[in-house]
C-alpha positions in Angstrom: 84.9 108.9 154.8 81.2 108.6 154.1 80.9 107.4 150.6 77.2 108.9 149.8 76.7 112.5 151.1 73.5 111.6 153.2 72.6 109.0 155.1 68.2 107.9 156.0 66.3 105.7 158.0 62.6 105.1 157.7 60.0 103.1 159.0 56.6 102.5 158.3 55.4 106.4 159.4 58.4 108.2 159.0 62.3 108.8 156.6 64.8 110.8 158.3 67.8 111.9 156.6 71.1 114.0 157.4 73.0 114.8 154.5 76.4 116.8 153.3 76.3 120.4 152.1 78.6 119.1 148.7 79.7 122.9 148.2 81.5 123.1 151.7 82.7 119.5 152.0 85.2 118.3 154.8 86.4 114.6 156.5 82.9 113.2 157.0 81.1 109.7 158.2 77.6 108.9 158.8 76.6 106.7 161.5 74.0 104.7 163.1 74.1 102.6 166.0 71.2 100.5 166.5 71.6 99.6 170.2 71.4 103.2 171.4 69.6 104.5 168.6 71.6 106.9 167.7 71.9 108.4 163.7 74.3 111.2 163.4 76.8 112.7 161.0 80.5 113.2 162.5 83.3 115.3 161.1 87.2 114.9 161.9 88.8 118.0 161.8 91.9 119.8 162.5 92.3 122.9 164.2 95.4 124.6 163.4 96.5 128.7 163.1 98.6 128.0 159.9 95.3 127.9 157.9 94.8 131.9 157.2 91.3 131.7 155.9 89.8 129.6 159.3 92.6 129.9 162.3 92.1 127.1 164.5 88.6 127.1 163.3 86.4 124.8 161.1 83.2 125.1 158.7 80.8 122.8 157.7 77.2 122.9 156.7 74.6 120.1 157.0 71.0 119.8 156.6 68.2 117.3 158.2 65.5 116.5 156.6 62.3 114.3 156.9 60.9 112.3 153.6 58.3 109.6 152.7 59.4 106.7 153.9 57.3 104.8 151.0 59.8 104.8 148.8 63.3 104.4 151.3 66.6 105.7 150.4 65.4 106.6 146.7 62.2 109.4 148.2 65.5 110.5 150.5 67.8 111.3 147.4 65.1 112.9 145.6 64.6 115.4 148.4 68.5 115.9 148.3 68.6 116.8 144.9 65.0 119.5 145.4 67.1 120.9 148.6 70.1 121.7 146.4 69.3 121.9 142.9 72.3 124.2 142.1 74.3 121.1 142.4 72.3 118.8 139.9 72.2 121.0 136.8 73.0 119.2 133.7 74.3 121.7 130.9 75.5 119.5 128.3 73.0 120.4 125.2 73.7 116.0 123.9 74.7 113.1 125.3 76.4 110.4 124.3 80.1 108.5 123.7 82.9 109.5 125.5 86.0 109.2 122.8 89.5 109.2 124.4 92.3 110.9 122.0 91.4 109.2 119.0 90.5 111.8 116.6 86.6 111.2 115.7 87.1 112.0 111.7 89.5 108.9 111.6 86.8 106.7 112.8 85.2 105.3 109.3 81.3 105.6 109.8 81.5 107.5 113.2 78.2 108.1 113.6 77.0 104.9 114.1 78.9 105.1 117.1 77.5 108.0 119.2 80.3 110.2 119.8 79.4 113.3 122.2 82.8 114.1 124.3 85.7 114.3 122.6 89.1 114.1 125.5 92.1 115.5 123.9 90.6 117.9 121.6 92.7 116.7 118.5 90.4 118.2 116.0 87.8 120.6 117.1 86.8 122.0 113.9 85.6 118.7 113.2 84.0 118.2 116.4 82.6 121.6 115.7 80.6 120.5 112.6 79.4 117.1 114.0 78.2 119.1 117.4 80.3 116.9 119.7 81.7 118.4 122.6 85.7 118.7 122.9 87.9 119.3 125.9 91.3 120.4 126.8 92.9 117.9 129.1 95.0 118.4 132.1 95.6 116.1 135.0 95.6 117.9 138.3 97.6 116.3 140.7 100.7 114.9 139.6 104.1 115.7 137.6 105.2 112.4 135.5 108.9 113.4 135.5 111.0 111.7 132.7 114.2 110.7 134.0 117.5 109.8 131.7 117.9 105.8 131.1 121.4 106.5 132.8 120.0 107.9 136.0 119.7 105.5 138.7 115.6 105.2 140.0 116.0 106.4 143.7 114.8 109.3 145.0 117.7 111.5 145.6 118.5 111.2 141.8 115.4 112.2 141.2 115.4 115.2 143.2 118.7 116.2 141.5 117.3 116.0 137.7 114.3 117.8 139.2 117.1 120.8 140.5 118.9 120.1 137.1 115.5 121.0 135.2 114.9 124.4 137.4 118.4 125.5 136.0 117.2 125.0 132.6 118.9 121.8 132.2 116.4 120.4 129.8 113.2 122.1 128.3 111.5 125.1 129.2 108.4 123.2 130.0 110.4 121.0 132.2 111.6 124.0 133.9 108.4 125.1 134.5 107.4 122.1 135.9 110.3 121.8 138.3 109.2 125.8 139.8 105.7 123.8 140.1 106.5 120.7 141.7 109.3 122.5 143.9 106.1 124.8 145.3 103.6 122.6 144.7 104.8 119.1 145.8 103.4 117.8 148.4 105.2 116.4 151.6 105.2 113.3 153.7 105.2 112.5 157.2 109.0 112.7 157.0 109.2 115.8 154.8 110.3 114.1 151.8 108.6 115.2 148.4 106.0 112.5 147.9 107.7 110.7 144.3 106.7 107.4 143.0 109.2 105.9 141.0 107.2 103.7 138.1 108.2 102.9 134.3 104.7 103.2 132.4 103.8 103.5 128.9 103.7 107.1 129.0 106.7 107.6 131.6 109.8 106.2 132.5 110.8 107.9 135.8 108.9 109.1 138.4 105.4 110.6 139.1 105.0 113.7 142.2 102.0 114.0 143.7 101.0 117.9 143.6 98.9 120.0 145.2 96.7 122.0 142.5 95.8 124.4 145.4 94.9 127.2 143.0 95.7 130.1 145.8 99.2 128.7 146.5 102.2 131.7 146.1 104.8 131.8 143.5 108.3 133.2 144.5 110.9 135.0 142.4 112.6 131.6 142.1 109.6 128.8 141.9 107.4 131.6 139.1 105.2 128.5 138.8 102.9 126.2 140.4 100.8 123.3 139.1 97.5 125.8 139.3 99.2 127.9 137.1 100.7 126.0 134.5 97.3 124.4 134.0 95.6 127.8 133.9 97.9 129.0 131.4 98.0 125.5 129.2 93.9 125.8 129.3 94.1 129.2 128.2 96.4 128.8 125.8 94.5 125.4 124.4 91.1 128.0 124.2 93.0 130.9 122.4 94.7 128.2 119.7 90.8 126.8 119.0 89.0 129.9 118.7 86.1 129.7 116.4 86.1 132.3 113.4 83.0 132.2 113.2 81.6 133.3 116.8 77.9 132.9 115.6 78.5 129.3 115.6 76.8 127.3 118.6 79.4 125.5 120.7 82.4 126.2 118.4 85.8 126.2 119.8 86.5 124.3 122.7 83.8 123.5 125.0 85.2 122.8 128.4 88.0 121.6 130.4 89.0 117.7 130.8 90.2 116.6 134.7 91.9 113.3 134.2 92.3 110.7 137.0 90.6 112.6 139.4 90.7 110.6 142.2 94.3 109.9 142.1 96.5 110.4 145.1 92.9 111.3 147.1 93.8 110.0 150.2 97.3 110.5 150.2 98.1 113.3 153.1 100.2 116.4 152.7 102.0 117.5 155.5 103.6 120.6 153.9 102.7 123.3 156.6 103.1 126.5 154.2 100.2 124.4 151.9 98.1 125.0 154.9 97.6 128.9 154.7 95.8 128.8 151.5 93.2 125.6 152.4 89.7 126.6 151.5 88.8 122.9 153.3 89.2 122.0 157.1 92.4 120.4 157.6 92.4 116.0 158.9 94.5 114.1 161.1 96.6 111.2 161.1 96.6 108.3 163.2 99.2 110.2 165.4 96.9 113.3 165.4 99.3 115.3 163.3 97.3 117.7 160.8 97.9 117.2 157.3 96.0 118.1 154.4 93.8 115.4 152.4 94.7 115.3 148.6 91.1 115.1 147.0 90.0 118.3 149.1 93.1 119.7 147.5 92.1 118.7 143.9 88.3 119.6 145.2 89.7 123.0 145.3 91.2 123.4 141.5 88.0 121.5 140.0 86.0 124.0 141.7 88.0 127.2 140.5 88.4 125.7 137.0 84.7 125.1 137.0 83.2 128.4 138.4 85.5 129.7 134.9 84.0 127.4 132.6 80.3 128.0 133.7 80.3 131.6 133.9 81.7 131.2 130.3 78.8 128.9 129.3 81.6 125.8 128.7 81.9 122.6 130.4 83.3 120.5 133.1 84.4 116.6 132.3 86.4 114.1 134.6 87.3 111.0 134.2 88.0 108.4 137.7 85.2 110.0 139.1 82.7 109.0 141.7 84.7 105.4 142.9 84.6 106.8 146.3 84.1 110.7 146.9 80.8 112.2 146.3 81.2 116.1 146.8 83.3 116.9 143.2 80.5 115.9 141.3 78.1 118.7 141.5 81.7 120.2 140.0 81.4 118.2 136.7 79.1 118.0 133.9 80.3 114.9 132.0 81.5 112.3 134.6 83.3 109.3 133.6 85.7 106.4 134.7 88.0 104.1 132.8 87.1 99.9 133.7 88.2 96.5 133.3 85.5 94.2 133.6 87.7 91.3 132.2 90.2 90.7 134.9 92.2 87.6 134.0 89.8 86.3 131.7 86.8 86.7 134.2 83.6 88.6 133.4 83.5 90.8 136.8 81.5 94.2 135.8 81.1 97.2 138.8 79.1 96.3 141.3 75.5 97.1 141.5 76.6 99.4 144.5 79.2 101.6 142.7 76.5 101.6 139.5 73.9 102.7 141.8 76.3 105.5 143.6 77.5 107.0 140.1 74.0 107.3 138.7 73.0 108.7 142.2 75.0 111.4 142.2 75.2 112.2 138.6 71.0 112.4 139.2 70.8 113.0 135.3 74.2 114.5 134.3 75.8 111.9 132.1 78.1 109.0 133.4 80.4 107.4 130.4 82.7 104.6 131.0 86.0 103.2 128.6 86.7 99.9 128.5 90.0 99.0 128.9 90.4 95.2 127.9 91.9 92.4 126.1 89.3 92.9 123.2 90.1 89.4 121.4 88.7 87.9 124.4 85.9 90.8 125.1 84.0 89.1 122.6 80.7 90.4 120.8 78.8 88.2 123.3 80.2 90.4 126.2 80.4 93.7 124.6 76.3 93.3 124.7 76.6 92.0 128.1 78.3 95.4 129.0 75.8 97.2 127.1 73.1 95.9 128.6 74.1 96.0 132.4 75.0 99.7 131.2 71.5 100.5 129.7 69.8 99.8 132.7 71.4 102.4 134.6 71.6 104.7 131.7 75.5 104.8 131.8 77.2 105.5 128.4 79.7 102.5 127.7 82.8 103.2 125.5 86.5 101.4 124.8 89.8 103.2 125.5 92.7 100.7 124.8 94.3 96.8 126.4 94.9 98.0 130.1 94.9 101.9 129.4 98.4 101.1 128.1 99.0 101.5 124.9 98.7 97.7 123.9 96.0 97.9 121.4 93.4 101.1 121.3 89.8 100.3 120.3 89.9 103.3 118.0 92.8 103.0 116.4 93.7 99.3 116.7 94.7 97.6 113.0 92.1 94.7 113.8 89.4 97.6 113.8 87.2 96.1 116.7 84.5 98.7 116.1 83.9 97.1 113.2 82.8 93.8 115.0 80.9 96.0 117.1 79.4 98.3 114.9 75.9 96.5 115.1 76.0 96.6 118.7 76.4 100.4 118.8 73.7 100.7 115.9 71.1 98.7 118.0 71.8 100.1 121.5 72.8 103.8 120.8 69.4 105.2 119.9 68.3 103.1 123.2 70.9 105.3 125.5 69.5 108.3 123.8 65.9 108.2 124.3 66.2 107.2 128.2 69.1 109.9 129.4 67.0 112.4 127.2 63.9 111.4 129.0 66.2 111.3 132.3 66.6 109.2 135.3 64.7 109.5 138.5 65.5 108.0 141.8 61.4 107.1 142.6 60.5 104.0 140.3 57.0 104.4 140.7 56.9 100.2 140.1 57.1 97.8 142.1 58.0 93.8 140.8 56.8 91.0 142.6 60.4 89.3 141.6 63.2 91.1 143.9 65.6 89.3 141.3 64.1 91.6 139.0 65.7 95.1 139.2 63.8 98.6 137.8 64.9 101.8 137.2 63.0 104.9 135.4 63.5 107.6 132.9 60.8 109.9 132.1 57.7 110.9 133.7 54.4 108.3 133.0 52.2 111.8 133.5 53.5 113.5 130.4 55.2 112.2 127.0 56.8 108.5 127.2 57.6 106.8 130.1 60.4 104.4 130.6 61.4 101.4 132.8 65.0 99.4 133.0 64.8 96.3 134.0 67.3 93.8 134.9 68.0 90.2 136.1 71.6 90.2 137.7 71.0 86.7 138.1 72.4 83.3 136.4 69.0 81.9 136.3 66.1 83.3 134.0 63.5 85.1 135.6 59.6 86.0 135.5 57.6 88.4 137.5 54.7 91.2 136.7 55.6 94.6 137.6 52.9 97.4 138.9 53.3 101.5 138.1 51.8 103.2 140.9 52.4 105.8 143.2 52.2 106.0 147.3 48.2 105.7 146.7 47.3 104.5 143.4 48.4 102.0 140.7 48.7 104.4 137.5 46.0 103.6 134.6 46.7 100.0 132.7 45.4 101.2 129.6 48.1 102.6 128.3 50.2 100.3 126.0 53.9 98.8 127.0 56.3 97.5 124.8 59.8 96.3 125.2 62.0 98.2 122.6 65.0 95.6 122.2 62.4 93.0 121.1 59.8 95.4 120.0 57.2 93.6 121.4 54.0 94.5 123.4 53.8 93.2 127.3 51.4 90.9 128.2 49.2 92.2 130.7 48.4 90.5 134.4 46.0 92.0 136.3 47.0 95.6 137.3 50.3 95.1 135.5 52.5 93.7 133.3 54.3 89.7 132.6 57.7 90.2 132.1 60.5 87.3 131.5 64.3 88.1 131.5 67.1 85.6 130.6 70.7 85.3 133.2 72.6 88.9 132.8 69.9 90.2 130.3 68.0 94.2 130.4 64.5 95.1 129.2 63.4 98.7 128.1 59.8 99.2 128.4 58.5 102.2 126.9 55.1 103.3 128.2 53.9 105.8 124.9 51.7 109.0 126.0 
């Protein structure tokens, strides 16, 4: 599958672009063959009867579209986002920190740190007061299934503790989660429940991967699916945090928390009863049998969940989000993922590709990421590395805990690293805020005469302040004078620049600006009204 939802190619004359419908998505590539010339969008679909809503029938939509071919792939995605604006609403009323579980009034001196998303939603009444947002959390695709240290790891035991818990062998929410994973799981090629046996920090047993299908049936038997023991955990999670005081702007809980949402994506389910409630064209393996692909599944609860939230006027937030789907994030309202840019000892940050694809398709929705590291050797020095290479693309950076297991938590760790950071936050927080307030735009209107120079703007140089990232991704330090203008005309030069982390004014060069930028370093230039 496609990774962007449109594809363009230009010339000197001319941009053409074909591009996804996000709200109907389905198994889709983009292609263009420079032999014959060819530039067209292809779908793989399977047609069966099972799948009640479209028997032996498939929908898509798509749209073609012409742009200025001045500005490439960036004038392409702006006329995306003005064909389908529905999709790139931002709602949250702040931006900001994303803070994983850790409850914020523990934190000594929190606000130097930013906080705006709370995940976990351990203490909403304080969250309430400090106008940060707080979500319930569910994860919609999977049941981590404990399983007794005396019960041998194969998947037959498994399957018997899992018929054990249905009987009311152990709790009543395990029994609840037995109904749901006995309707819910999904199957394999061979009709086995798909089960991952795996001893994690937060598990010992097994995980099954589930289909949060929200129009799947309940029986007499199986009373429960994984839809509906997430809709009654959210419901329940909003009725225990009810404001008293209903006056109150944003009080209680404000949204809903989708945890690892691309897990399982491309697994395949080939449960055939799953098929009857599909609201998304079935695939096809490699032995053309029709199965069901697991982040259209998932697709399908995040869109339910989230029509809920917005009618309500709450919130949408997931975390492993836009590595390589596009078409749940017009879903989402906070979008995040958790990293490890210190893989044995190595400083190896996201790519400038998958940077460029999240901030694309968040358009100027917030993107938060949690930094899950050895901290002892994620050093000062490196935390504002990963704050700069994060400013420039206006992405919120944040810490979660050693390998997301348990090892040492940035918030809560006894060697208080946000203590050694605090400085960092004080300096670079206020810098996050005034660019994704100002918000991102896929046009630069500036051009560099350095390529190893990078730009990226926030704000409008018309009306208030004007902004320009720039970056040298480079291990070398280097100089070049960037230009404002537009498809006609270079935008007035009397208006003063200055870089904000140095606070110092730009020299001017002709019709622009003299810029110098150490190895791995960002500049924010702020053009004032």
């Amino acid at each position: 599958m496609s990774r962007y939802p449109l594809a363009a190619i230009w010339n000197q004359s001319v941009g053409l672009a074909l591009a996804l419908d996000m709200a109907q998505p389905a198994q889709y590539r983009f292609v263009y063959h420079p032999a014959t010339r060819q530039f067209f969008l292809a779908y793989d679909l399977a047609l069966v009867k099972d799948t009640a809503r479209f028997p032996s029938r498939a929908e898509f939509r798509l749209v073609c579209f012409r742009f200025d071919p001045h500005w490439g792939f960036r004038a392409a995605l702006q006329k995306f986002y003005d064909l389908f604006p529905q999709q790139f609403v931002k709602r949250v009323w702040r931006e900001g920190v994303w803070m994983p579980f850790t409850d914020i009034a523990k934190v000594p001196g929190f606000a130097d740190f930013g906080f705006a998303f709370q995940e976990g939603a351990p203490n909403v009444a304080f969250d309430d007061q400090h106008d940060i947002a707080s979500f319930v959390y569910v994860e919609p695709m999977s049941y981590w299934i404990a399983l007794p240290s005396e019960v041998p790891r194969t998947y037959a035991a498994a399957m018997q503790v899992l018929t054990n818990d249905l009987g009311g062998a152990r709790s009543a929410e395990q029994q609840a989660m037995a109904a749901a994973t006995f309707n819910s799981g999904i199957h394999t090629s061979d009709g086995n429940f798909s089960l991952y046996l795996v001893k994690a920090p937060w598990c010992d047993g097994g995980v099954f991967t589930l289909n949060p299908d929200p129009d799947l049936p309940v029986t007499d038997t199986l009373q429960f699916t994984k839809a509906s023991v997430m809709h009654r955990d959210i419901a329940a999670a909003f009725q225990r945090n009810a404001p008293a005081h209903t006056n109150q702007p944003h009080a209680g809980l404000d949204g809903v928390y989708l945890d690892s949402l691309e897990m399982s994506a491309a697994q395949l389910n080939y449960r055939r009863e799953h098929f009857r409630t599909a609201a998304v064209p079935l695939v096809f393996d490699r032995e053309a049998r029709p199965a069901q692909l697991m982040i259209f599944n998932t697709w399908e609860f995040a869109r339910d969940i989230a029509a809920q939230m917005h009618r309500d006027g709450q919130l949408m937030f997931a975390n492993a989000v836009l590595w390589n789907y596009a078409f749940p994030a017009p879903l989402l309202d906070v979008l995040g993922t958790e990293v490890n840019w210190l893989p044995r000892g190595e400083y190896l940050p996201d790519s400038d590709a998958v940077m460029n694809f999240r901030r694309a398709l968040c358009f100027q929705k917030p993107y938060c990421l949690l930094m899950n590291t050895d901290y002892e050797k994620f050093t000062s020095e490196r935390v504002e590395r990963y704050f700069q290479r994060c400013l420039f693309y206006g992405v919120w950076p944040g810490f979660f805990d050693q390998d997301a297991a348990s090892k040492d938590p940035y918030w809560a760790s006894t060697k208080r690293w946000y203590d050694r950071d605090r400085a960092l936050f004080k300096k670079y927080i206020p810098l996050f805020q005034r660019i994704t307030a100002a918000g991102w735009h896929p046009i630069t209107l500036a051009t560099c005469d350095n390529a190893q120079l990078w730009l990226e703007r926030y704000g409008t140089f018309g009306q208030g302040a004007g902004y320009l990232t720039v970056f040298n991704n480079t291990t070398q330090p280097q100089e070049g004078v960037i230009v404002l203008s537009d498809a006609n005309k270079t935008v007035s030069v009397t208006r003063s620049v200055k870089e904000l982390l140095s606070d110092t004014p730009l020299e001017q060069q002709g019709s622009g600006w003299k810029i110098r930028l150490e190895p791995e370093s960002v500049a924010l230039l702020e053009w004032s009204p």
